[in-house]
The first five atom37 places (N, CA, C, CB, O) and aatype in JSON, in Angstrom:
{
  "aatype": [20, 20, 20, 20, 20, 20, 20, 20, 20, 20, 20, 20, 20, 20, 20, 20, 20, 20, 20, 20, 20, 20, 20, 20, 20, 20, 20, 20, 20, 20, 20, 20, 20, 20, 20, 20, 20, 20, 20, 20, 20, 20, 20, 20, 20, 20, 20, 20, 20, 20, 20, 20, 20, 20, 20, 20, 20, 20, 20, 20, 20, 20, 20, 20, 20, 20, 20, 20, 20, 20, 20, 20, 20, 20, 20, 20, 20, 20],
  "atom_mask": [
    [1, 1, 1, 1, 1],
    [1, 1, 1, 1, 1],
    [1, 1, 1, 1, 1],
    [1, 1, 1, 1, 1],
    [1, 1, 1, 1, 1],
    [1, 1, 1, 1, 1],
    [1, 1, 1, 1, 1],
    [1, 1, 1, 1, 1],
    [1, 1, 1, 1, 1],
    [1, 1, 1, 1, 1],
    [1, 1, 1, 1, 1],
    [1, 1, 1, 1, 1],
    [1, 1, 1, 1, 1],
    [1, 1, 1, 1, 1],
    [1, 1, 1, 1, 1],
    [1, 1, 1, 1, 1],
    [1, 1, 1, 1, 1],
    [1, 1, 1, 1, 1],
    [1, 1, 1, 1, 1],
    [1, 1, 1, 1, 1],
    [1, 1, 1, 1, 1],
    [1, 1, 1, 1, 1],
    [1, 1, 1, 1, 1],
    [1, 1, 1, 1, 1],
    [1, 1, 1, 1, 1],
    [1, 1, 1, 1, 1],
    [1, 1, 1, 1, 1],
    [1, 1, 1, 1, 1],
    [1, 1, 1, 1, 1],
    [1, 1, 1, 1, 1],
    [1, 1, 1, 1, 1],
    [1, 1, 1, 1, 1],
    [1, 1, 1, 1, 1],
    [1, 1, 1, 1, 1],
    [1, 1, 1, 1, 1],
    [1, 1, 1, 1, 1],
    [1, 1, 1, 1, 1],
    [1, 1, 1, 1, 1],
    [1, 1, 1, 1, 1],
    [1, 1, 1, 1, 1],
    [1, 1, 1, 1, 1],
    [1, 1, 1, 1, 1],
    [1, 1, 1, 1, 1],
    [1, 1, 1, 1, 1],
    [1, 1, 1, 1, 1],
    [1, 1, 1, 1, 1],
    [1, 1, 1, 1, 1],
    [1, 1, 1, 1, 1],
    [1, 1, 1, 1, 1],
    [1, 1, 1, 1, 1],
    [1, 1, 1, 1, 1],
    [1, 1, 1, 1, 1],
    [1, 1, 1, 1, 1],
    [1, 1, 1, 1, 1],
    [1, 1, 1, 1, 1],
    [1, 1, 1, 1, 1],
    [1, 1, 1, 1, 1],
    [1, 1, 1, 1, 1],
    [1, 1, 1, 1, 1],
    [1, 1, 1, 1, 1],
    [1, 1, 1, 1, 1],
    [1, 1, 1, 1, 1],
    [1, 1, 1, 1, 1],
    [1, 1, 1, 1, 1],
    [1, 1, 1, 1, 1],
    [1, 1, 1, 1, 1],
    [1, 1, 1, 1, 1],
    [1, 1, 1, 1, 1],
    [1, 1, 1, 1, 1],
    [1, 1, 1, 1, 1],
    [1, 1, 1, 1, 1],
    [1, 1, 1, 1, 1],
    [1, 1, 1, 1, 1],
    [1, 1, 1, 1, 1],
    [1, 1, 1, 1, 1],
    [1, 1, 1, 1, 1],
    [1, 1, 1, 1, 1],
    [1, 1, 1, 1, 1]
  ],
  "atom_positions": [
    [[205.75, 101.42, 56.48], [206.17, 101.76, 57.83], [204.99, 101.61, 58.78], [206.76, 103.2, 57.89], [203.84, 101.91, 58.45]],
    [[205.29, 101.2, 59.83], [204.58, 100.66, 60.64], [204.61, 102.03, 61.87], [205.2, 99.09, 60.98], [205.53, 102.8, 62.16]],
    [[203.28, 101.94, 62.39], [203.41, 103.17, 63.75], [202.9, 102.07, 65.38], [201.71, 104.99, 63.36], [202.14, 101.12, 65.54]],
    [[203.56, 102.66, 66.05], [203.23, 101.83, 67.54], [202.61, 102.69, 68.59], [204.64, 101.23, 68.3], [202.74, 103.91, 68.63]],
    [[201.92, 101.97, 69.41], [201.89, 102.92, 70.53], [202.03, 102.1, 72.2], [200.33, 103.77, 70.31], [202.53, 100.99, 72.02]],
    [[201.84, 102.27, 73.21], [201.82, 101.59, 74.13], [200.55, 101.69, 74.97], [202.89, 101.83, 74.71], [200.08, 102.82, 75.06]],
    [[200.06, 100.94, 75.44], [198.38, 101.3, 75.9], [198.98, 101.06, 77.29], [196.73, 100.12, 75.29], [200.08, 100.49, 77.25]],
    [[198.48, 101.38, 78.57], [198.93, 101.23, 79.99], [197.96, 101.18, 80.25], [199.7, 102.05, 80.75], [197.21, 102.12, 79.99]],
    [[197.4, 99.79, 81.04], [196.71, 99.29, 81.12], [196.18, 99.1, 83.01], [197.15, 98.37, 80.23], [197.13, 98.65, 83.65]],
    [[195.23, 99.3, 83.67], [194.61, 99.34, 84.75], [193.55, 98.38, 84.7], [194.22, 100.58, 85.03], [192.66, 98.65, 83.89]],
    [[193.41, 97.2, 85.43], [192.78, 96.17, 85.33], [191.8, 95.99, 87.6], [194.33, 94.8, 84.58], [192.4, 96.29, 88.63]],
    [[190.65, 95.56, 87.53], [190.38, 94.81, 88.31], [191.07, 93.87, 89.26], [189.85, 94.43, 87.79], [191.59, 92.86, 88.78]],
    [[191.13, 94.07, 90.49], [192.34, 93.39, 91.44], [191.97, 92.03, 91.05], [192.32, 93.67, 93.29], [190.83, 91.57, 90.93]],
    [[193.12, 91.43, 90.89], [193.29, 89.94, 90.62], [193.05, 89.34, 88.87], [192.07, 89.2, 91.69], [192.73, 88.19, 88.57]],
    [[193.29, 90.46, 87.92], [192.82, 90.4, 86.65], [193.8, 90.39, 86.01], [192.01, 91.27, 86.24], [193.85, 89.87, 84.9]],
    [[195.0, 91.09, 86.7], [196.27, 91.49, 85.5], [196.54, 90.16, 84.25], [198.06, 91.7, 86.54], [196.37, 90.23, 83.04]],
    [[197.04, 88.97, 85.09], [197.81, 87.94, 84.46], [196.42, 87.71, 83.14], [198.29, 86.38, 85.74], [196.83, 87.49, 82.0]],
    [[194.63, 87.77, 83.39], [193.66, 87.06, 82.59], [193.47, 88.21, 81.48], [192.21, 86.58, 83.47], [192.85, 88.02, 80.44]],
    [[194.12, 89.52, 81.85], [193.86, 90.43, 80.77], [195.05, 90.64, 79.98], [193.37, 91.71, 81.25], [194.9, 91.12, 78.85]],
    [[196.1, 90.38, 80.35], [197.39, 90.14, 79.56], [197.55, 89.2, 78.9], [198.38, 90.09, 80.16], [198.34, 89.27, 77.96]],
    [[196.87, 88.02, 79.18], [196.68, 86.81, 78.28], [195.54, 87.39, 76.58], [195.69, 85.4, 79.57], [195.59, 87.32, 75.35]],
    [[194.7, 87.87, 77.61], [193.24, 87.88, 76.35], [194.1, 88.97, 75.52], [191.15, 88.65, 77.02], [194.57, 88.62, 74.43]],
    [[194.27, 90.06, 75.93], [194.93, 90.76, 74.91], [195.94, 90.85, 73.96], [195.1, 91.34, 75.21], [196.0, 91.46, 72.9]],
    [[197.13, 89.71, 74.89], [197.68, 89.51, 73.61], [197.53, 88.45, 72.75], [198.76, 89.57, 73.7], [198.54, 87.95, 72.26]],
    [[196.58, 88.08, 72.51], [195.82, 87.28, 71.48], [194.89, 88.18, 70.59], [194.94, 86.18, 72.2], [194.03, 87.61, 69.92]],
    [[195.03, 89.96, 70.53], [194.67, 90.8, 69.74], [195.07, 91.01, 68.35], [194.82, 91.63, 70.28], [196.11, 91.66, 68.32]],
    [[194.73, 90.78, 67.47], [195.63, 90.98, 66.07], [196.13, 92.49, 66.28], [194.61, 90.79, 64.42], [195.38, 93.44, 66.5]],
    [[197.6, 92.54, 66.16], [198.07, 93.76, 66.43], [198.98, 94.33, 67.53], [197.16, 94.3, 66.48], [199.84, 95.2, 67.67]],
    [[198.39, 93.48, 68.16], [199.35, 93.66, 69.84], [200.52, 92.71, 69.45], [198.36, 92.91, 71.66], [200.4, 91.53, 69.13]],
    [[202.06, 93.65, 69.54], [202.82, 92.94, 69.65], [203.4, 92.05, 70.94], [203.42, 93.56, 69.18], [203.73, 90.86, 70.83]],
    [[203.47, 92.85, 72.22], [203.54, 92.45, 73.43], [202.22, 92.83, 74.32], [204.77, 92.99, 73.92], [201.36, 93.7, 74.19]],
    [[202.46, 91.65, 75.43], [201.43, 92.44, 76.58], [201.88, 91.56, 77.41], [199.63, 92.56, 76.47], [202.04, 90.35, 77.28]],
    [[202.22, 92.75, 78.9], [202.73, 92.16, 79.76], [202.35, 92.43, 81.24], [203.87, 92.31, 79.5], [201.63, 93.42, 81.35]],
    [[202.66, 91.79, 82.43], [202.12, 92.29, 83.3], [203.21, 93.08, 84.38], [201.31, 91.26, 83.77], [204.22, 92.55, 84.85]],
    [[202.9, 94.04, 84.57], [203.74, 95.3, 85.45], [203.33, 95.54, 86.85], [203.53, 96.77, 84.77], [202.18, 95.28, 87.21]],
    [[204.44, 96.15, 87.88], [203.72, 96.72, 89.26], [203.93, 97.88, 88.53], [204.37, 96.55, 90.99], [204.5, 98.19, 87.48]],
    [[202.96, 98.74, 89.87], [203.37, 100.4, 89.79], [201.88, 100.3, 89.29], [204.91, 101.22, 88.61], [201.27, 99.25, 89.05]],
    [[201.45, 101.51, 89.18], [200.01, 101.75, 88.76], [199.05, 101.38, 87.84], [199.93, 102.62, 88.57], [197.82, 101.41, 87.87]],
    [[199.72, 101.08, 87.14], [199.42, 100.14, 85.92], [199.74, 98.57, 86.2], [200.35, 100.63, 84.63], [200.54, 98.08, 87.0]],
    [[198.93, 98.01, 85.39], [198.85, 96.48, 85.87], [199.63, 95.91, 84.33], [196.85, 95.76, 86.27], [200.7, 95.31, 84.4]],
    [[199.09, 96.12, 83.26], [199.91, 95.59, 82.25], [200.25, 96.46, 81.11], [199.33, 94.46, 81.78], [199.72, 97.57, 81.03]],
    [[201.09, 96.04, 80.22], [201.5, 97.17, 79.4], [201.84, 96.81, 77.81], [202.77, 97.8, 80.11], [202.95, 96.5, 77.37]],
    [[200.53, 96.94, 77.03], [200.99, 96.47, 75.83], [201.07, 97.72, 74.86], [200.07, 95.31, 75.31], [200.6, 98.85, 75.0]],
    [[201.88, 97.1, 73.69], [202.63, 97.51, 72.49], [201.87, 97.11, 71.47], [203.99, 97.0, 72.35], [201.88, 95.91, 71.16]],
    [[200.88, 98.27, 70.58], [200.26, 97.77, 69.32], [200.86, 98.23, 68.38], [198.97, 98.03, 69.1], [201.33, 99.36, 68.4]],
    [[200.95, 97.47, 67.42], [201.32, 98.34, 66.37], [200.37, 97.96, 64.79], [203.08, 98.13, 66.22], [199.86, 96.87, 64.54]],
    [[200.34, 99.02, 64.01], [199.28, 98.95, 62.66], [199.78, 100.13, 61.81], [197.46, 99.18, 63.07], [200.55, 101.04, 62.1]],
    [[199.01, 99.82, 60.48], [199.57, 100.51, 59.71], [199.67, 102.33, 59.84], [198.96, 100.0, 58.63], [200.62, 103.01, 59.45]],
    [[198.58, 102.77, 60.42], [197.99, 103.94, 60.68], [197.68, 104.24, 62.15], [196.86, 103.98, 59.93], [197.16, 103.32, 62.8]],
    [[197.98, 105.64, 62.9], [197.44, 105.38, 64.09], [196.03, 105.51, 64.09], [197.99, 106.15, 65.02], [195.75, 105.25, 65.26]],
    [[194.82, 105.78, 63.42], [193.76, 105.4, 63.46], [193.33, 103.6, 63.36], [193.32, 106.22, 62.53], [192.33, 102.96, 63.68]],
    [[194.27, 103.33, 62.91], [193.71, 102.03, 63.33], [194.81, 101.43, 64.58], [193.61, 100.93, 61.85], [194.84, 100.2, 64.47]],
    [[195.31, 101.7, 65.23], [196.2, 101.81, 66.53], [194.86, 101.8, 67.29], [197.37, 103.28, 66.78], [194.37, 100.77, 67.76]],
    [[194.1, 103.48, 67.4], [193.15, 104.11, 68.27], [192.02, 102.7, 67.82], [192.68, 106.04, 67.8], [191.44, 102.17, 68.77]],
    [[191.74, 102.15, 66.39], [190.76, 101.44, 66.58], [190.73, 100.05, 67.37], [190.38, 101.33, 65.48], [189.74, 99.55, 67.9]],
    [[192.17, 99.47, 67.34], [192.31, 98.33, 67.93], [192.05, 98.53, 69.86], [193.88, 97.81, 67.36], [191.6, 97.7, 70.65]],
    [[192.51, 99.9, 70.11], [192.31, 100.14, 71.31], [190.64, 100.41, 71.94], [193.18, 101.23, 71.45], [190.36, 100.23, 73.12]],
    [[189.87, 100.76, 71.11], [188.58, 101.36, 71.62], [187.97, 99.95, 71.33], [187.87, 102.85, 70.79], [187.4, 99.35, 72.24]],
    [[188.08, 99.45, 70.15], [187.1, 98.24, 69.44], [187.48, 96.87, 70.42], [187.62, 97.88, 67.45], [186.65, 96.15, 70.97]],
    [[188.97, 96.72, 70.48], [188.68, 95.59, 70.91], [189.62, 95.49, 72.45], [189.01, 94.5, 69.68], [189.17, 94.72, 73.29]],
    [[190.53, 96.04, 72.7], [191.36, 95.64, 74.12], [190.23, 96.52, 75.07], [193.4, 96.33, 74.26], [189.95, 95.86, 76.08]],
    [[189.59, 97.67, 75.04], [188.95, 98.32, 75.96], [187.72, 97.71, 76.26], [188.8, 99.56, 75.64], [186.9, 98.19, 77.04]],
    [[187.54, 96.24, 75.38], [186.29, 95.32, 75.48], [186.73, 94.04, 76.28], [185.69, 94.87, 73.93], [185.95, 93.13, 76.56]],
    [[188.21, 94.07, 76.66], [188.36, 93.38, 77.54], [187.5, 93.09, 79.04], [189.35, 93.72, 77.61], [187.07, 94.04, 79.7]],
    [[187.33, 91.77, 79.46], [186.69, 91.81, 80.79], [187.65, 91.87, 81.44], [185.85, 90.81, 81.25], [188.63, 91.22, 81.06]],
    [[187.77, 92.87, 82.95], [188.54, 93.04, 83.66], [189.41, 94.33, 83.56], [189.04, 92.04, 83.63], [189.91, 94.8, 84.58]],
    [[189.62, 94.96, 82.21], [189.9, 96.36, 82.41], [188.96, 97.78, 82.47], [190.69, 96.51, 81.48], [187.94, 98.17, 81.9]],
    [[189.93, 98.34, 83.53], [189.13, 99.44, 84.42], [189.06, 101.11, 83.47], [190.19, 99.65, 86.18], [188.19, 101.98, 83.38]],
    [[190.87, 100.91, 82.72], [190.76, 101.8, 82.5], [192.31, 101.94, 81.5], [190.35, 102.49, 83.73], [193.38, 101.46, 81.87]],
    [[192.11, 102.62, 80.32], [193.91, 102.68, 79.38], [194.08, 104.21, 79.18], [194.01, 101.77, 77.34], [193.43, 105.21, 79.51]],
    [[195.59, 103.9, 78.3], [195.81, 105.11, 78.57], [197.05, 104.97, 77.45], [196.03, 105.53, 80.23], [198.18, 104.55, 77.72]],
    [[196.65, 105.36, 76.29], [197.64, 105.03, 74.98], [198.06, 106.31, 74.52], [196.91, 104.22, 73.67], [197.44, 107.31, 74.18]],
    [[199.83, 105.9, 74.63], [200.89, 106.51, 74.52], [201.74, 106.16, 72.51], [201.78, 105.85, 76.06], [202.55, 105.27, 72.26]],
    [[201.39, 106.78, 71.89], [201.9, 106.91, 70.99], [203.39, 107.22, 70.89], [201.22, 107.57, 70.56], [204.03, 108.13, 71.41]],
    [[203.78, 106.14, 70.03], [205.85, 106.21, 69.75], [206.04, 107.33, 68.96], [206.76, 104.73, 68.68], [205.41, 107.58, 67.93]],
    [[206.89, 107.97, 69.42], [207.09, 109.16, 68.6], [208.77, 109.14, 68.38], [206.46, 110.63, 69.41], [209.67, 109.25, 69.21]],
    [[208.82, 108.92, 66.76], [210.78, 109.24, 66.78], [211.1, 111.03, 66.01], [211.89, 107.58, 65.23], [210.71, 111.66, 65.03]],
    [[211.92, 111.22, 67.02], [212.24, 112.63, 67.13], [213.69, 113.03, 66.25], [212.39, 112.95, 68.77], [214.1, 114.19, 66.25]]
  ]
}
């Protein structure tokens, strides 16, 4: 079983479309897309463990050039 989360993503004006590209070329990221509203794009990781969820987020999308700032929302089924 697989766990997901959603990272909401805040990027540099004029960055959305170049950081939605780089990221979803992340091993792990299933989607990444670009959004209005406060957030600029909004991807979906998913991995076996959420420690490695949290690692794909710190190690490699938060090493993106052009993002300001995330904000990962873990799937939770109730």
């Amino acid at each position: 079983m697989t766990v997901s989360a959603y990272v909401l993503i805040q990027t540099e004006v004029g960055k959305a479309a170049d950081v939605a590209s780089s990221v979803a070329k992340i091993t792990g990221v299933a989607t990444a897309e670009d959004v209005t509203g406060p957030y600029d794009v909004i991807v979906r990781v998913e991995a076996a463990t959420m420690d490695d969820v949290a690692k794909t987020v710190v190690s490699q999308i938060q090493m993106v050039d052009g993002i300001t700032r995330t904000l990962t929302c873990p799937v939770v089924h109730l």
